[in-house]
Phi, psi and omega in degrees: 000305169308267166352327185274310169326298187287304167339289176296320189300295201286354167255005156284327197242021156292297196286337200300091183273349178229111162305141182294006150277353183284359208331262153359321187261359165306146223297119176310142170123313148187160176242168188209120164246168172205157192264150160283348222237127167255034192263141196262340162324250175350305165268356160290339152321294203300305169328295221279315175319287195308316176320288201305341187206352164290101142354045160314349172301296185292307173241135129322093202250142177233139167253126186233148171236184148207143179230158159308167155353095186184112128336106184247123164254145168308176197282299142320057197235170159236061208311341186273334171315310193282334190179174297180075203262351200279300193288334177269349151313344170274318196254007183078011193270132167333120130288110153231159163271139173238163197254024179243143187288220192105182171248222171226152190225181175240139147242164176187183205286328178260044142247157153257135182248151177214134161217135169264139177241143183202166144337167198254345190287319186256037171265116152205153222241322186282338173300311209282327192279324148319300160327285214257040152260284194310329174284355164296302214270009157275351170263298187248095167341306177316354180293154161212122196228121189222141179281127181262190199268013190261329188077049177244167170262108185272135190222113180069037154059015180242308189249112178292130186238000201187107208233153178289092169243149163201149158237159218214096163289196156334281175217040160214096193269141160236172165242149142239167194209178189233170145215147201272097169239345171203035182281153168330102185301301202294351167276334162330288197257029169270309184272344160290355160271138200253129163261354167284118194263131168086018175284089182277148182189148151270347174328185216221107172287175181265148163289062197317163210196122157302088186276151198216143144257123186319320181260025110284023179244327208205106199262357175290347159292138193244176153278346190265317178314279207303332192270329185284348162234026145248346154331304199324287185319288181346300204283290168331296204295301200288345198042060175238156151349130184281018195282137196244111161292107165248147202270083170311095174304336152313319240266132168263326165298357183245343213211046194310130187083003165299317174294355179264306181323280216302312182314321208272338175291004192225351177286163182268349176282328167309285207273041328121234171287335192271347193297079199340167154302121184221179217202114178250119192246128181192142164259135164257127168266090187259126151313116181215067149125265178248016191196151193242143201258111157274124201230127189252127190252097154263131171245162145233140152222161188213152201052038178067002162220165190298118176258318188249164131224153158227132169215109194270072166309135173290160215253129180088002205244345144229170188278128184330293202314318186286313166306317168290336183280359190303270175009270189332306198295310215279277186310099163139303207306189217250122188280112187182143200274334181298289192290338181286300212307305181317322183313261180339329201278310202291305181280329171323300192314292198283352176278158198288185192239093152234156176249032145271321180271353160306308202310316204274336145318315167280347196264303199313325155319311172300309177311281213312335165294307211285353192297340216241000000 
């Protein structure tokens, strides 16, 4: 890992062609960045900045990026639909909603991100996947890589190697797309499975897809390779300079207001709170002494937090009072495992001190956490 580290290091600042003060006085026609930052925060920061102030008229920005560990749902998304909120919490992996539609992908240090940025007059998204098919296929011709009518990248007419999101302002567009060269499968598809049972949404789902990593085709490929020729193909298509900017997405002096976008990208009313309206109907089946407890839970929610609740209780099996003060606690609050634990933990305190009804208190709390 260390060893991988000095690596990426000594191959920023091989490419690095431009200063960071020319940012701005580079040459009319396109630009080619690239982040320091594996933080998914940050560069998705970095997307809504360029959108939000950058002259497209004038330039083209092709962005190439990478992040730690972190999961992205689309801007219409359900993160409780999408994946697998247990696990990634056990493993420390990032959540973000991004503002572009779409599905949801994993990231990690062996994917690459690319957003092309342009006029909304001139986006088109199967040219920019033709680029980075041609740039494959200048390193190793022998690929066999096709853009489909999905705008996905395929490898050997089977294994999605590449998946599509874009947003479409006024009069500034991006496309961005991923490509898969050396990420954790198993992790991949562990947190990308969703275990919430009785989930109703309109939200806008994902297409599961048979994934490949490129450097299980051909291990002789790097990441630092692949990104340096599709700069190239970029640069060629544009006919500018092969030049790479590199970037600090922290830097405020280069990104004035980038640190409030990355802050407001990490709240829980974003990735979150943003969440279509949904519906939970699900029986918990709790183990209790010599017998298993059915217990039927509907919720709705909405902006992430409980608008409806029902918990269809066996009759006597809490005192009318904690139940209803569950309920009362539950309805407005935020379906999070954080805020309900406090809630309960909070109600716990006031309840007598028997220890058959802590028990029966503690299981039930527990299944409701685990719903979230």
């Amino acid at each position: 890992m260390v060893l991988q580290s000095l690596k990426n290091c000594l191959w920023l600042s091989c490419i690095l062609r431009t200063p960071k003060a020319c940012f701005w006085s580079t040459a009319s026609g396109g630009l080619i960045i690239q982040s320091v930052s594996n933080d998914v925060y940050q560069n998705l920061a970095v997307e809504d900045w360029i959108h939000d102030h950058m002259d497209l008229e004038k330039q083209q920005v092709l962005f190439l990026w990478r992040n730690s560990p972190a999961v992205v749902i689309g801007r219409h998304q359900n993160p409780w639909q999408e994946c697998n909120l247990r696990l990634l919490r056990q493993k420390n992996i990032k959540l973000a909603r991004r503002r572009s539609g779409g599905g949801t992908v994993y990231h990690d240090l062996g994917n690459i991100n690319l957003t092309f940025f342009t006029t909304r007059k001139k986006y088109e998204r199967m040219e920019n996947l033709k680029l980075v098919v041609k740039a494959l296929k200048s390193l190793r011709p022998q690929l066999d890589v096709h853009v489909t009518d999905r705008y996905d990248i395929l490898l050997d007419r089977q294994y999605k190697i590449s998946g599509t999101a874009a947003k479409l302002g006024r009069t500034s567009a991006y496309h961005h797309c991923t490509l898969l060269c050396n990420a954790d499968k198993f992790v991949l598809s562990s947190v990308l499975r969703s275990p919430y049972k009785g989930l109703k949404s309109n939200a806008t789902p994902s297409v599961p897809a048979s994934v490949k990593n490129l450097f299980e085709e051909d291990p002789s490929l790097t990441s630092e390779m692949l990104l340096d020729a599709i700069a190239k193909e970029y640069a060629t298509q544009h006919n500018i300079d092969h030049h790479i900017t590199v970037i600090n997405p922290a830097d405020e002096t280069l990104l004035p207001g980038i640190g409030n976008k990355t802050k407001e990208l990490q709240t829980w009313e974003w990735v979150y709170g943003k969440t279509p309206k949904f519906s939970i109907s699900t029986c918990l089946s709790m183990a209790y002494k010599d017998s298993v407890l059915d217990v039927k839970v509907n919720m709705d929610i909405k902006h992430g937090r409980i608008e409806v609740c029902n918990i269809d209780l066996p009759e006597q099996w809490l005192p009318p009072g904690l139940y209803s003060e569950l309920v009362k606690s539950l309805t407005g609050s935020k379906f999070c495992p954080n805020e309900t634990t406090t809630l309960v933990t909070t109600l716990l305190r006031v309840c007598p001190q028997d220890d058959e009804l802590h028990s029966r208190w503690s299981l039930l709390c527990e299944n409701m956490i685990m719903l979230m």
